[in-house]
N, C-alpha and C positions, 0 to 999 in steps of 0.2 A: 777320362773314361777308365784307365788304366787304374787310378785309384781307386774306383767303383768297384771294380771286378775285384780287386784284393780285398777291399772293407767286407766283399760278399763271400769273398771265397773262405775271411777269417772268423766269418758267421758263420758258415755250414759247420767249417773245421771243429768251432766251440763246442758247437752242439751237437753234435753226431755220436760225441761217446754216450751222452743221455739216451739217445733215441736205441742205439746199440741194446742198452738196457730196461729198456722200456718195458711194464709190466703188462703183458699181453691179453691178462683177464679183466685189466680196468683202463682199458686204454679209452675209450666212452666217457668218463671222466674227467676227461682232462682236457677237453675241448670248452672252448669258451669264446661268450660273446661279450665285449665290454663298450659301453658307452660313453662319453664324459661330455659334462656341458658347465660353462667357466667362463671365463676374463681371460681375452688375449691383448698383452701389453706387447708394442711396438720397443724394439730398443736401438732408434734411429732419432738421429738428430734433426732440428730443423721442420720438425710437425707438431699440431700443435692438437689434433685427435689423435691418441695412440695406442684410447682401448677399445675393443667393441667386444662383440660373442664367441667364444670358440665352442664349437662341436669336434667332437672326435668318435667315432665307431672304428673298433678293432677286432678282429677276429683271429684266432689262435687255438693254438697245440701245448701244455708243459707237459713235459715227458716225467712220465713220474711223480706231476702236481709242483715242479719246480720250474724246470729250466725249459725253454721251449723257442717255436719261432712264432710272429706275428703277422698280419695281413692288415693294413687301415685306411683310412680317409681320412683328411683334418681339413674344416673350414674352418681358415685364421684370422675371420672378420676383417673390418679393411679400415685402414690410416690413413688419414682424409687432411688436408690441408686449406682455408679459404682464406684467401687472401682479398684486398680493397675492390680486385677487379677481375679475380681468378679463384677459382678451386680445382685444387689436384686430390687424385685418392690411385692407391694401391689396393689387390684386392686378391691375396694368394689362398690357394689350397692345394694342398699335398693329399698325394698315393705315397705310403708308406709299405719298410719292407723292413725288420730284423727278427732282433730276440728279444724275449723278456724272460722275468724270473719272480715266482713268490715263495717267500719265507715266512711261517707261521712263526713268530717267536716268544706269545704266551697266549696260553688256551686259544682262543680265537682271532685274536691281533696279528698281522700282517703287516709286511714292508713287500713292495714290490718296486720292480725298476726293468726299465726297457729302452732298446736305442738301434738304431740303422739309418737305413739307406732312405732318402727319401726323391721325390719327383715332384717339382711343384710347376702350378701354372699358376702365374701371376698375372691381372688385368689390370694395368696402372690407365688412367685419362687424366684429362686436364679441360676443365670448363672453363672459358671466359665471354661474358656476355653470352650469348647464343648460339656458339660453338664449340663442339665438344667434340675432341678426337679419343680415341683410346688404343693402346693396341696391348698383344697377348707374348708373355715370355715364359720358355718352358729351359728348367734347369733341374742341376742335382743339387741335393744338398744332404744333411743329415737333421738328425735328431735324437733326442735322448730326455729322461724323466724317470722320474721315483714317486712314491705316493707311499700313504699309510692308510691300512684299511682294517675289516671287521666281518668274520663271516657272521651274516646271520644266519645262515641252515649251511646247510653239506656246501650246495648250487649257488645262493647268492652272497654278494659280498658289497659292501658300499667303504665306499676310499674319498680319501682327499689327496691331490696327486700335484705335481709341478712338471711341466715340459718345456724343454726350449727344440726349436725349430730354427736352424741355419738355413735360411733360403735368400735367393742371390735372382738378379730381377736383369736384361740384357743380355746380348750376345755374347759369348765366350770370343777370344780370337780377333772380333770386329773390330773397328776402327770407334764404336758407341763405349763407355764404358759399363762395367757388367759392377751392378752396388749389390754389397751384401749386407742382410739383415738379419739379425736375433731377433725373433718372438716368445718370448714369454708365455706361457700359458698356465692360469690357476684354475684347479677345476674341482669337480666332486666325478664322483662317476659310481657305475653298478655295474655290475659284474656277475655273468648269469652262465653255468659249468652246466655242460650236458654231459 
């Protein structure tokens, strides 16, 4: 928890001299809605489905059309295992919280990249024959990504982007052990500046 609070407190710190600066007659501008939809690959051993859908919707502030903070959702599709006389599947999605940043760097071309805090609830089960239990685990975790994009007008922009998602699945502390996971995620996405 302790490390939460500092990864948050060294988000505000980052981005406060931007905001400080902020240009107050086009601050309407710099608000944005972005969506992404992609291939999330599992990077965990021992499964034998590892990719399925990711969606992402994000919403946000760059202060000054750069540096800003973020708000979002990520559903990481789910990693499914069947075995002779079983199937297991995981099945997480994050509430996400940092900053991002875009960089026009010729005429219209863009790099952008964004990374924090994240929350995810994970629903792992396990089938065999006709009985299925599953149960629900909530943790922190992080994440982080870059992409390359293309404005087509002032407002919208279309990218090709990569994310990874550290999310971690059991109880912290318990006596159960608590596994951690890397997901991958390749996406496209759009990008639409009010």
């Amino acid at each position: 928890m302790n490390k939460t609070l500092i990864a948050a407190a060294l988000a505000v710190a980052a981005v406060s001299p931007f905001a400080a600066k902020a240009d107050e007659s086009n601050q309407l501008d710099n608000f944005f809605v972005a969506g992404n939809l992609g291939q999330s690959n599992y990077r965990v051993g021992g499964i034998s489905d590892k990719s399925d859908v990711f969606q992402n919707v994000r919403f946000g502030w760059r202060w000054n059309g750069i540096v800003g903070a973020e708000i979002g959702y990520a559903y990481l599709g789910k990693a499914k295992d069947d075995y002779d006389f079983a199937s297991a599947y995981a099945k997480p999605r994050v509430g996400q919280i940092g900053v991002t940043a875009k960089y026009n760097f010729y005429n219209n071309w863009y790099v952008t990249g964004h990374g924090g805090y994240l929350r995810s609830r994970t629903k792992a089960g396990l089938t065999v024959g006709d009985v299925s239990v599953s149960q629900n685990s909530w943790n922190n975790g992080w994440y982080a990504g870059a992409g390359v994009g293309y404005d087509v007008t002032k407002n919208v922009s279309l990218a090709l982007n990569y994310d990874n998602y550290h999310v971690k699945y059991g109880r912290a502390g318990s006596s159960e052990s608590q596994a951690n996971t890397n997901i991958a995620a390749y996406s496209a996405s759009v990008e639409v500046r009010f």
